[in-house]
C-alpha positions as CSV (number, residue, x, y, z in Angstrom):
1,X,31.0,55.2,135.7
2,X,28.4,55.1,138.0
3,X,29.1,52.5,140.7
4,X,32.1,51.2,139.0
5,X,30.4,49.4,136.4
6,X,30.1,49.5,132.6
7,X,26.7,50.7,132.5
8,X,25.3,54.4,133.1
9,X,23.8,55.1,136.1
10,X,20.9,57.2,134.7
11,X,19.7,57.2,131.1
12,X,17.3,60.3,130.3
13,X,14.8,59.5,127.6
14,X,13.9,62.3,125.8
15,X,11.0,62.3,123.2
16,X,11.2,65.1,120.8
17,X,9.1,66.6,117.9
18,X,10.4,69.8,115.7
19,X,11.6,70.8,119.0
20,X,14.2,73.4,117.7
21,X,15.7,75.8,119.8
22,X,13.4,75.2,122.6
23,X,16.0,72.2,123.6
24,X,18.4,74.4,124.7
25,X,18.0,75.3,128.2
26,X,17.6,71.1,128.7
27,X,20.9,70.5,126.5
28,X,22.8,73.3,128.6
29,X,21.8,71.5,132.0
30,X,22.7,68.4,131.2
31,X,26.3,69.0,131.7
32,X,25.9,70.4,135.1
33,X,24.7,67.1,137.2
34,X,27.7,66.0,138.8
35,X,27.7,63.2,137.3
36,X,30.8,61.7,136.2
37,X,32.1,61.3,132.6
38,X,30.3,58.3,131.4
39,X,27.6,58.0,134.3
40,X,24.6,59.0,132.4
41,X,23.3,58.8,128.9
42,X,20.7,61.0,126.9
43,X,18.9,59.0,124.5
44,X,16.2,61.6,122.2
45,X,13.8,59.5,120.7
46,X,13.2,62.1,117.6
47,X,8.9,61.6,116.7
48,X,9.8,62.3,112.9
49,X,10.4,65.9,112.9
50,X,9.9,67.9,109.9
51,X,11.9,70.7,110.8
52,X,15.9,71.2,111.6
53,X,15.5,68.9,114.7
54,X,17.3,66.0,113.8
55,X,19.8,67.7,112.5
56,X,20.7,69.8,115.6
57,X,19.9,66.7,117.5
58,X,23.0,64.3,115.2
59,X,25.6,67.2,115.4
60,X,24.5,67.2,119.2
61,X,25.4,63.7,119.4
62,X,28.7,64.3,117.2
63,X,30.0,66.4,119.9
64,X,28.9,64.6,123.1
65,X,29.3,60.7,123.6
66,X,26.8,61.0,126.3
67,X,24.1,61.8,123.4
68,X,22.4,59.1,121.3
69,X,19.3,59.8,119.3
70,X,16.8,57.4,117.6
71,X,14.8,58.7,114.4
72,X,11.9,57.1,114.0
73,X,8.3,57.5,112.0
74,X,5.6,59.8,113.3
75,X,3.5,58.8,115.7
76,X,1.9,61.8,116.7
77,X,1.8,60.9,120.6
78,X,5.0,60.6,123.0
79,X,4.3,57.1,124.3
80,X,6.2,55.3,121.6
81,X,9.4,57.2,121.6
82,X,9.6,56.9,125.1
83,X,9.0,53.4,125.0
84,X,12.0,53.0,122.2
85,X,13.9,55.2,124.4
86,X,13.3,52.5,127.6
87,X,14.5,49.9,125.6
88,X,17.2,51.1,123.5
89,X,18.4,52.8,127.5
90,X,21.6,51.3,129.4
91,X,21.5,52.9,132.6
92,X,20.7,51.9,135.9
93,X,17.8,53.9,136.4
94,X,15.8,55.8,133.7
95,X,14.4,59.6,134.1
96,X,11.3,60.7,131.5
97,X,12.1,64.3,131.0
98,X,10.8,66.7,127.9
99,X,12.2,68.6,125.2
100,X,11.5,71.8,126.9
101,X,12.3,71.7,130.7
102,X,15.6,71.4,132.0
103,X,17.1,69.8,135.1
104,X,18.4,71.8,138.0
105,X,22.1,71.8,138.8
106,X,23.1,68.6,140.3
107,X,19.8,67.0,140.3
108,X,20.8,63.5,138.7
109,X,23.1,63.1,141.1
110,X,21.5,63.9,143.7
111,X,18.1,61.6,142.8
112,X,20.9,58.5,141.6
113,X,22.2,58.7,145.2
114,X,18.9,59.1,147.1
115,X,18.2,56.5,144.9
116,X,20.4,53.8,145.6
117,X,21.0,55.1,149.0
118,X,17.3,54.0,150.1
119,X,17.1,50.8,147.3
120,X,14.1,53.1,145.7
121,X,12.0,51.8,142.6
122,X,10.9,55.2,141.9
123,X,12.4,58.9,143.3
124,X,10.5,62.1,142.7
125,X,12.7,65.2,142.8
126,X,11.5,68.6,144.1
127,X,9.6,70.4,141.1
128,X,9.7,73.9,140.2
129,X,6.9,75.2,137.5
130,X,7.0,77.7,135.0
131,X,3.6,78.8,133.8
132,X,2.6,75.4,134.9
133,X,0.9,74.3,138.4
134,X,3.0,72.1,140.6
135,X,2.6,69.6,143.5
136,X,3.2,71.6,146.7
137,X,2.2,69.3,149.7
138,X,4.3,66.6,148.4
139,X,7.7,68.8,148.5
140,X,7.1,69.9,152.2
141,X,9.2,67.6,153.4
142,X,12.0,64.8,152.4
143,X,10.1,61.2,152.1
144,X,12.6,58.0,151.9
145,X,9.5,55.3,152.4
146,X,6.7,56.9,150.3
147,X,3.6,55.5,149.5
148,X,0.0,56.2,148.0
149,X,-0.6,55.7,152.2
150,X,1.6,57.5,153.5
151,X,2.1,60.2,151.3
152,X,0.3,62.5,148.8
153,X,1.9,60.6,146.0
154,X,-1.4,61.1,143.8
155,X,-0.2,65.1,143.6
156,X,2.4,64.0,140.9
157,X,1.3,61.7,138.3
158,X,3.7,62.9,135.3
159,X,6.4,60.8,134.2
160,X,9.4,63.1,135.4
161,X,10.6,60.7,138.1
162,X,13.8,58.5,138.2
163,X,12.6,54.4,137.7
164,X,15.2,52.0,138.2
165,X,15.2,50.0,134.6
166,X,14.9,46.7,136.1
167,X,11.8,47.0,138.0
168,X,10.3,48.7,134.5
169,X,11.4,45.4,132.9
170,X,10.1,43.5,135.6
171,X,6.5,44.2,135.7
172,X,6.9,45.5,131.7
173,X,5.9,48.7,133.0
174,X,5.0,51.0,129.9
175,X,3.5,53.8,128.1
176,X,0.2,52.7,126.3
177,X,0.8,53.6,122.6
178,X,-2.7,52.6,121.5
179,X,-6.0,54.6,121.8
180,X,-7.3,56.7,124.1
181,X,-4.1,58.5,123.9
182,X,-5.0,61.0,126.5
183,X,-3.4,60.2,130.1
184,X,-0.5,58.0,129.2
185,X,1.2,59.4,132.2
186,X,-1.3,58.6,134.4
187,X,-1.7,55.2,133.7
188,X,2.5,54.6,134.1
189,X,2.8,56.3,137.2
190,X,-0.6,55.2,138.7
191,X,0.6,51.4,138.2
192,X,4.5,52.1,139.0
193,X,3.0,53.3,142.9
194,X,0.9,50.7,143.2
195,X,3.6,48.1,142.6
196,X,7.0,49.7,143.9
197,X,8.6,48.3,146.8
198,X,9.9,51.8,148.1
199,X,9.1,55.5,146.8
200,X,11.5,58.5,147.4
201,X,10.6,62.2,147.6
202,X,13.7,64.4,147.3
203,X,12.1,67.6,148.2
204,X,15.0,70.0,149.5
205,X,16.9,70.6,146.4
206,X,15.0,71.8,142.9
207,X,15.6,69.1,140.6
208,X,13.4,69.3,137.4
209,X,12.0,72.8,135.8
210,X,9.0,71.9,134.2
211,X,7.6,74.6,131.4
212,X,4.4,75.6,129.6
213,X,5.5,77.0,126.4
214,X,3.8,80.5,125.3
215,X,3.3,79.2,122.2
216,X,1.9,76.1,123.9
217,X,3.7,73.6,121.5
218,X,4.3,71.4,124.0
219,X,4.1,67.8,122.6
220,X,0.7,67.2,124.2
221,X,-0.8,71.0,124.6
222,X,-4.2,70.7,122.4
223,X,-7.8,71.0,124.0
224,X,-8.3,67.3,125.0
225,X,-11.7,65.5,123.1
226,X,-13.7,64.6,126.5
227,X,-14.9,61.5,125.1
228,X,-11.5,60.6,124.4
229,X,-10.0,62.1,127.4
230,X,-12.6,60.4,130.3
231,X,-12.4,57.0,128.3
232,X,-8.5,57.6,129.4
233,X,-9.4,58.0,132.7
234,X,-11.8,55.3,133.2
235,X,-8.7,52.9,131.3
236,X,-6.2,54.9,134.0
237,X,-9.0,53.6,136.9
238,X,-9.4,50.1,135.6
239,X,-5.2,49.8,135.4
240,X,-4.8,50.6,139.3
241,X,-8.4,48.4,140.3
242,X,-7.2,45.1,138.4
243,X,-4.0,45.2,141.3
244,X,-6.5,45.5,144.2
245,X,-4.1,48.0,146.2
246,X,-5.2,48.8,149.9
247,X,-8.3,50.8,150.1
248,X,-6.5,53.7,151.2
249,X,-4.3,54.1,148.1
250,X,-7.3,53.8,145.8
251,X,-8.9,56.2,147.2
252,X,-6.2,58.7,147.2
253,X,-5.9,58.0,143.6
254,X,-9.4,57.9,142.7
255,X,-9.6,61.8,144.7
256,X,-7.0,63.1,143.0
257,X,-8.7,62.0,139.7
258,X,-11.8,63.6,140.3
259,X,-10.7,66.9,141.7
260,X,-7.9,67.6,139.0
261,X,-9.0,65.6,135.7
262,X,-12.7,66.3,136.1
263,X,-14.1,68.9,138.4
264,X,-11.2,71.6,138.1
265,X,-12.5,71.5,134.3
266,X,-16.0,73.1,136.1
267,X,-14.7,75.6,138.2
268,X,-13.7,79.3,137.9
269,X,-11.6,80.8,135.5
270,X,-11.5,77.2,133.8
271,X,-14.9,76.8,133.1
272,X,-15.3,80.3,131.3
273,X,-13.2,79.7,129.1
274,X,-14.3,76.9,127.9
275,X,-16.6,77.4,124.6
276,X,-20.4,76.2,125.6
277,X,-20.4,73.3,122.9
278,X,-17.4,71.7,124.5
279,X,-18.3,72.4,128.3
280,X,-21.4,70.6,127.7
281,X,-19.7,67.9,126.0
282,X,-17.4,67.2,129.2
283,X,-20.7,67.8,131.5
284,X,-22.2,64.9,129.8
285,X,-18.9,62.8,130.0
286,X,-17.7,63.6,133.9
287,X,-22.1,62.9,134.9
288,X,-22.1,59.3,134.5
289,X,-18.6,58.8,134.9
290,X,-18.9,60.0,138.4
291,X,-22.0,58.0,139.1
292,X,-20.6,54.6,137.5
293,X,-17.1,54.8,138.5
294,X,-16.3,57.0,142.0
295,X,-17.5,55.5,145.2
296,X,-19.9,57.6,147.2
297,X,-16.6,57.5,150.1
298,X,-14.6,59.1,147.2
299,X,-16.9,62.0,146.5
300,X,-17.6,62.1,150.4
301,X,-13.7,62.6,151.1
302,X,-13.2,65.6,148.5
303,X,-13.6,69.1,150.1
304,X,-17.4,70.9,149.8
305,X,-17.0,73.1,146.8
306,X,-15.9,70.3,145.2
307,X,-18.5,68.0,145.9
308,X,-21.0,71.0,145.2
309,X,-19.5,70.8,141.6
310,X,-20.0,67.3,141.3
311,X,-23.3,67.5,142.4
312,X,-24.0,70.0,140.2
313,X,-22.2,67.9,137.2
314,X,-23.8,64.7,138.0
315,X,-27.3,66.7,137.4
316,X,-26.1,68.1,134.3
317,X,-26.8,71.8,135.5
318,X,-24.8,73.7,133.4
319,X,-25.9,77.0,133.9
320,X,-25.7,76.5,137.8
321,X,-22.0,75.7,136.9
322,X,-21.6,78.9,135.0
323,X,-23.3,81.0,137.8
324,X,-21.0,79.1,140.5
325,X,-18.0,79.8,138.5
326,X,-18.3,83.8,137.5
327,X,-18.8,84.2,141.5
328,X,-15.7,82.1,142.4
329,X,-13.7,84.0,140.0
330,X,-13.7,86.8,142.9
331,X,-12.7,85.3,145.7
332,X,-9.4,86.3,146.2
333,X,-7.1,85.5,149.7
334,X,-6.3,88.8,151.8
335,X,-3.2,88.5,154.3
336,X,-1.8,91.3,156.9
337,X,1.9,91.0,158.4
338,X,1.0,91.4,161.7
339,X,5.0,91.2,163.0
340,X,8.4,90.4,160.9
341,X,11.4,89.7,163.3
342,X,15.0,88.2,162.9
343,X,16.6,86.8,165.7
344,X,20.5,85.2,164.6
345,X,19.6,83.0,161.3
346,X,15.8,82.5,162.2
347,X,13.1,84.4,160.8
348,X,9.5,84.9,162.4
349,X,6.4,86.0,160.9
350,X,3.0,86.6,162.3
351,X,-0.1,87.2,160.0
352,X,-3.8,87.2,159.6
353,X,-5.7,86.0,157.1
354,X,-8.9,85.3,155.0
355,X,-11.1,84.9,151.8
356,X,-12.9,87.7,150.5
357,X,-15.8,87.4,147.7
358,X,-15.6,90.4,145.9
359,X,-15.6,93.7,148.6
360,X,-16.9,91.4,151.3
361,X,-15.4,88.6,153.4
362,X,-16.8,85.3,152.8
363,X,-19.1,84.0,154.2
364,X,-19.3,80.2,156.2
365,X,-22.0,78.4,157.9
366,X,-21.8,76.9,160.9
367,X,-20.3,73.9,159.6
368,X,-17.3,75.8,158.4
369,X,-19.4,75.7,154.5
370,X,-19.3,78.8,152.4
371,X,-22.5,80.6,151.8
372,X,-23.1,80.1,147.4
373,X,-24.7,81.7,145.4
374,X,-26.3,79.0,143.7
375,X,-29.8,77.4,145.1
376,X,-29.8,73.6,145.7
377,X,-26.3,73.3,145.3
378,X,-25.9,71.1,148.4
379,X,-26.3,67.6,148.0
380,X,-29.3,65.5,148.8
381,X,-29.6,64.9,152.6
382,X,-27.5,62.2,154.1
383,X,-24.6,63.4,151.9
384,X,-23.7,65.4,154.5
385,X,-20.6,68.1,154.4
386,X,-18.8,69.4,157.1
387,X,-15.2,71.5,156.6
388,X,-12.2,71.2,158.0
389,X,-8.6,71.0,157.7
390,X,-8.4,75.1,156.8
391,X,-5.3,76.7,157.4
392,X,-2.5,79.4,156.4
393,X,0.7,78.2,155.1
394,X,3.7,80.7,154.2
395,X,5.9,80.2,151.2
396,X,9.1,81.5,149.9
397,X,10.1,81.6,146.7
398,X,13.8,82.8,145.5
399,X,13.4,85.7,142.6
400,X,16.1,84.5,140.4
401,X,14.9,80.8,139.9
402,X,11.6,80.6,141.5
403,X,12.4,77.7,143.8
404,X,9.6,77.9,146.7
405,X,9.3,76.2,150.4
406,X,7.1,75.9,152.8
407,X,7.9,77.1,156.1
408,X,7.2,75.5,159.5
409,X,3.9,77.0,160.3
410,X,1.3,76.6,163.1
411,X,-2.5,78.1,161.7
412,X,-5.6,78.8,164.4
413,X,-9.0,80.1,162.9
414,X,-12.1,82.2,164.9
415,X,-14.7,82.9,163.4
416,X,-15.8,86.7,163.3
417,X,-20.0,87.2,163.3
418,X,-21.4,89.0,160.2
419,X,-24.8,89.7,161.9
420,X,-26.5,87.6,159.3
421,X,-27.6,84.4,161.2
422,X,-25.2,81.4,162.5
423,X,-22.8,83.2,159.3
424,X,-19.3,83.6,160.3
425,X,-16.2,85.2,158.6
426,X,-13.6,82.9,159.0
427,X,-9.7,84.2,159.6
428,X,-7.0,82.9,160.3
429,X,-4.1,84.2,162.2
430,X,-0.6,81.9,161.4
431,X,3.0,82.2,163.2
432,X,5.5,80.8,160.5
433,X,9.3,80.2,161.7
434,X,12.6,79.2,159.5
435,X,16.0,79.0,160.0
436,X,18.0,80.5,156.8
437,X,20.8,78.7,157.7
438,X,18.6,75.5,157.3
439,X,16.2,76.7,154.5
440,X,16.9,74.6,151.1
441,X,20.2,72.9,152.8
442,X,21.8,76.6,153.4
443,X,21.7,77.7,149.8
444,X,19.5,81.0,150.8
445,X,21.8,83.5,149.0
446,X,19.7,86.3,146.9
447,X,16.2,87.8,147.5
448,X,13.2,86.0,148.5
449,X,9.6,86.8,148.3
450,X,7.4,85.4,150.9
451,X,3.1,84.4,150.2
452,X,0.5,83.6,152.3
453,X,-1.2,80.2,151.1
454,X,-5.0,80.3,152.7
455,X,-6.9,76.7,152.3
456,X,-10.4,76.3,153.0
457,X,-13.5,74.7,151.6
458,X,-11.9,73.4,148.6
459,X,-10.0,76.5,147.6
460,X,-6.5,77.0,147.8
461,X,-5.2,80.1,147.0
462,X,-1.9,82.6,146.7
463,X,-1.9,86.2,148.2
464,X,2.0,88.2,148.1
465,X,2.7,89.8,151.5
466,X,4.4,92.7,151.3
467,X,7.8,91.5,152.5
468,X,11.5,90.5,150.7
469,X,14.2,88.5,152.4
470,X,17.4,89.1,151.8
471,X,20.5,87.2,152.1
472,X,23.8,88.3,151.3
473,X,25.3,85.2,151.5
474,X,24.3,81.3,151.8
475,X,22.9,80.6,154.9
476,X,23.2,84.1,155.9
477,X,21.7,86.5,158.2
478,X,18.3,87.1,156.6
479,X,17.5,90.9,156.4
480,X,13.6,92.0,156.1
481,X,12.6,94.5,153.7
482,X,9.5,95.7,153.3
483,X,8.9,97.3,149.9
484,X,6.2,99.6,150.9
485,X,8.1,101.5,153.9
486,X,11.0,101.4,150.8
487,X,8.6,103.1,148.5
488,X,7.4,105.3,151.2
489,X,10.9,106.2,152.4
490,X,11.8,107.1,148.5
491,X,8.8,109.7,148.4
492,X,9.6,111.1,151.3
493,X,13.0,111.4,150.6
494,X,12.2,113.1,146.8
495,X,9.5,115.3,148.0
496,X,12.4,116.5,150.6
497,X,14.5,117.2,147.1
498,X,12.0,118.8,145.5
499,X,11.1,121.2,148.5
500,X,15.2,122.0,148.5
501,X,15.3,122.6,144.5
502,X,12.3,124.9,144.7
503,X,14.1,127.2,147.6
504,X,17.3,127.3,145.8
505,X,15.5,128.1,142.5
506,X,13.6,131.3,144.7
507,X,16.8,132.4,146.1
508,X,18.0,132.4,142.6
509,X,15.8,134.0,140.8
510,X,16.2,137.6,143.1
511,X,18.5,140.0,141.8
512,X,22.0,139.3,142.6
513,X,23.0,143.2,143.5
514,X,20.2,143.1,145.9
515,X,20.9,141.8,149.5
516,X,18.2,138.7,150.8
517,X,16.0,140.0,152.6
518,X,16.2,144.2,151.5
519,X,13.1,146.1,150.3
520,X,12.7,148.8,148.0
């Protein structure tokens, strides 16, 4: 047992509903924590399936005395089986996980000791998506004094996190199981930060794969009703402004809100697919709600294509918002490897890059502002915006599991003249260094693919260079392929075959009782 008493050290609360098969890759992991016999507990808190699910889930609990399960009436939300599943739970601390991601090998044990190593109300272990977006700035680094101050906490507000029980009980932190439904995460985790004594970030080993189903059954994966959904927010809002945290943290909180729950709805690729009935529905939610409830410091602090989106949503210009988003959908992130070297275990790479809008490079001001398409998009005078903070990150991620890192990177920018007034093209030229014997605590064996991250303006976005790592063993030397040379190589190599089977099909085909080379 965990710490040598009677009592688990983790309990995992599982909520399911006619999850099936799709709890398999979960139910596989579980036994590959390194955690001893008897230190954790899985309690599913079945939502009244109607289909084989409880079945699978008793004759999973037959087999393993680590498994309980709780079948209870539908509710049609996962807030009350997770709440059952807090109380009905033993353990020391409690993790929130779903019926269909999995945990990474060893990860319980890991977050239980970083855990009680650092006396942590809440640890947040290194997340790897699958079909799903991520936070990224959060898992640069291990963090084992966390908070909405210090740290871009705000990036993950899901429940998949380690609480110890006690301070749950404590402060009778829970999901809300009434209405608005929307956002029950939010308004756990947003009140868990504000009140924990100490947060953990446990960023160098992957610890919880979180998945969007193809099928998107996920328990919660239905287009969101914006009255309902904003309503959730503004209760989310009001949860973390009754404990009057420090400015800073309710800002960060109130930022994150805006950018992710209500302008990323009005951008791009989002915004087009959203049928016109509904966009205008969430128009004429996010327009007042960012007058009556986001400081004019809060919209201030967001980056400028954001606040131009707000802007625009506060005015209830929809078609502007349209026109705004069919030209962001092409701008795209261009990188060049300008040098890949390996010296002992440390790799080095030197590239340029920068945004393109369509064919052309984009365009910036000489504030560092893009050049839009849209007139009047710019706030009113004495709102006034000024970029910064743009920069190139690398990342590798590993092929067989998609685990990513960032690398140790320094970015400098100079901007290029287009000819067209004080506009600039912007690029950036980044020098990115890691140790492979260092990288993800020396596990590095297999093949890594390396990215270019460029962030500016608002946008953040994902180019592949053309470059594998490869490591033959953990913490290896790292050996640099470049696919493209590899393709070219293989051309030139079957064009080389094809030249030598056409000469031996020539000399073949002359007659055999006549010497090379005669004439009749």
């Amino acid at each position: 047992m965990g710490g040598g008493t009677d009592r688990p050290g983790v309990s995992v609360v599982v909520p399911t509903h006619n999850s099936g098969p799709h709890l398999g890759p979960l139910v596989s992991s579980l036994s590959r924590q390194g955690l001893p016999p008897g230190g954790y507990e899985v309690i599913f808190a079945d939502d009244g399936s109607t289909d084989d699910t409880p079945q699978r889930l008793d004759e999973l609990a037959a087999a393993d005395p680590h498994v309980r399960v709780l079948h209870l009436e539908h509710s049609g939300w996962p807030s009350r089986p997770r709440n059952l599943g807090v109380e009905a739970a033993r353990g020391e601390y409690v993790f929130f996980a779903d019926d269909d991601d999995w945990f990474g090998d060893e990860a319980l044990a890991r977050l239980l000791a970083c855990a009680r190593e650092h006396d942590a109300d809440i640890v947040i272990g290194r997340i790897v998506g699958h079909g799903r977006g991520v936070p990224r700035e959060l898992f640069r680094e291990n963090r084992f004094d966390a908070d909405l101050t210090n740290a871009p906490l705000a990036d993950s507000m899901t429940c998949h996190k380690l609480f110890r029980r006690a301070f749950l009980e404590r402060h009778g932190l829970r999901f809300p199981e009434g209405r608005p439904r929307r956002l029950e995460d939010h308004r756990l985790v947003a009140e868990a930060y504000v009140l924990a004594g100490r947060v953990c970030v446990l960023a160098d080993h992957p610890c919880y794969h979180h998945v969007r189903r193809a099928d998107a059954g996920n328990v919660t994966a239905t287009r969101m009703d914006p009255a309902e959904y904003y309503a959730a927010l503004r209760a989310a809002m009001d949860v973390v402004d009754a404990h009057e945290p420090p400015a800073v943290a309710r800002l960060r909180l109130h930022r994150r809100w805006l950018r992710q729950e209500v302008l990323n709805r009005l951008r791009g690729c989002a915004l087009l697919a959203a049928p016109e009935p509904w966009l205008e529905q969430v128009v004429h939610e996010v327009g007042p709600l960012i007058r009556d409830r986001f400081a004019p410091e809060a919209v201030a602090g967001v980056p400028p294509l954001y606040r131009v989106t707000a802007h625009l949503a506060e005015q209830g210009r929809v078609a502007d918002l349209r026109r705004l988003a069919e030209w962001e959908v092409g701008v795209r992130a261009h990188a060049t490897v300008d040098d890949a070297t390996v010296v002992g275990r440390t790799l080095t790479i030197d590239l340029s890059a920068h945004l393109t809008a369509g064919e052309e490079p984009l365009r910036f001001d000489d504030r560092g502002l893009p050049v839009l398409p849209v007139a009047g998009a710019e706030p009113p005078s004495g709102a006034a915006m000024r970029a910064s903070g743009a920069r190139t990150d690398v990342v590798v991620r590993r092929r067989e599991t998609r685990d990513e890192f960032f690398l140790p990177s320094v970015t400098t920018t100079e901007r290029i003249p287009t000819g067209t007034g004080a506009d600039a093209q912007v690029r950036h030229r980044t020098t990115a260094t890691v140790d492979f014997a260092a990288l993800n605590g020396g596990r590095t064996r297999g093949a890594w693919e390396v990215r270019a991250r460029v962030t500016q303006a608002g946008w953040a976005l994902d180019t592949r260079l053309p470059l594998v790592v490869h490591c033959a063993t953990d913490g290896g030397v790292p050996r640099v392929e470049d696919p493209r040379r590899s393709r070219s190589r293989l051309r030139r190599a079957v064009r080389r075959i094809r030249r030598a089977l056409r000469r031996t099909a020539r000399v073949g085909s002359r007659s055999p009782d006549r010497p090379v080379g005669s004439r009749r």
